[in-house]
N, C-alpha and C positions, 0 to 999 in steps of 0.2 A: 504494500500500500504506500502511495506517496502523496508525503505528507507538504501541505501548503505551507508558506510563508507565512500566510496569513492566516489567522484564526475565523472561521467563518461564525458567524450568529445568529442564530434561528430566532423568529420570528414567528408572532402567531400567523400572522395573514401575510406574508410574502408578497413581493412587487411582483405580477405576472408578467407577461412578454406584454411589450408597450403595442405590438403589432393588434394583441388580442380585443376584443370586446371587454371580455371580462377587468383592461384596465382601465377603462372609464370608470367601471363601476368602482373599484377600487380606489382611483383618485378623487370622485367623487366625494366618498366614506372616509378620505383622507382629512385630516383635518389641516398637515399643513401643505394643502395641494390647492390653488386658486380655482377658478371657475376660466382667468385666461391664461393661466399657465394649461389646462386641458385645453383651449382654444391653441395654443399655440403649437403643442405635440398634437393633436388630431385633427385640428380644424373642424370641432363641434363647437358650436355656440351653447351660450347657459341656457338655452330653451330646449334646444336637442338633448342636450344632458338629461333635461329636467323630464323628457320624453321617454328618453334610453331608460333611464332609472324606471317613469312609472310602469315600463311596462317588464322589465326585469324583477322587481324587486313584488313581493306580497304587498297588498294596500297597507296592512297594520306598520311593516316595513318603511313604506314611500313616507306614510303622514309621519312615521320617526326620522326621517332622513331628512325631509322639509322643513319640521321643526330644528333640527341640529343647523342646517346649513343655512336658515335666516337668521338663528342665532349668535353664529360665527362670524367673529369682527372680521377674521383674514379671508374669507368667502366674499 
């Protein structure tokens, strides 16, 4: 077995490949991920996010995720 330089660190929820769908979701859930920093890697707007999400995510899910991200000053 060969051993890294680096010490790698696990994580509960891991960054996915940026290519995927599944990273929107996940930088969305990010707290410190903006709304045009994902405008800038994907070229989704915060309405398409906010699309992507309702239709991805359980409703009880969405209205928790809504509530979080009007919340958050860096959103």
């Amino acid at each position: 077995m060969k051993k890294n330089k680096y010490l790698l660190t696990r994580v509960k929820n891991p960054e996915p490949n940026q290519e995927s769908p599944d990273w929107i979701i996940w930088a969305a859930w990010a707290d410190r991920v903006t709304f045009e920093e994902i405008k800038k890697k994907t070229g989704k707007s915060e309405n398409e996010v906010i699309k992507i999400m309702r239709n991805s995510l359980k409703p009880s899910s969405f209205k928790l995720w809504r509530k979080r991200a009007k919340n958050q000053s860096i959103k």
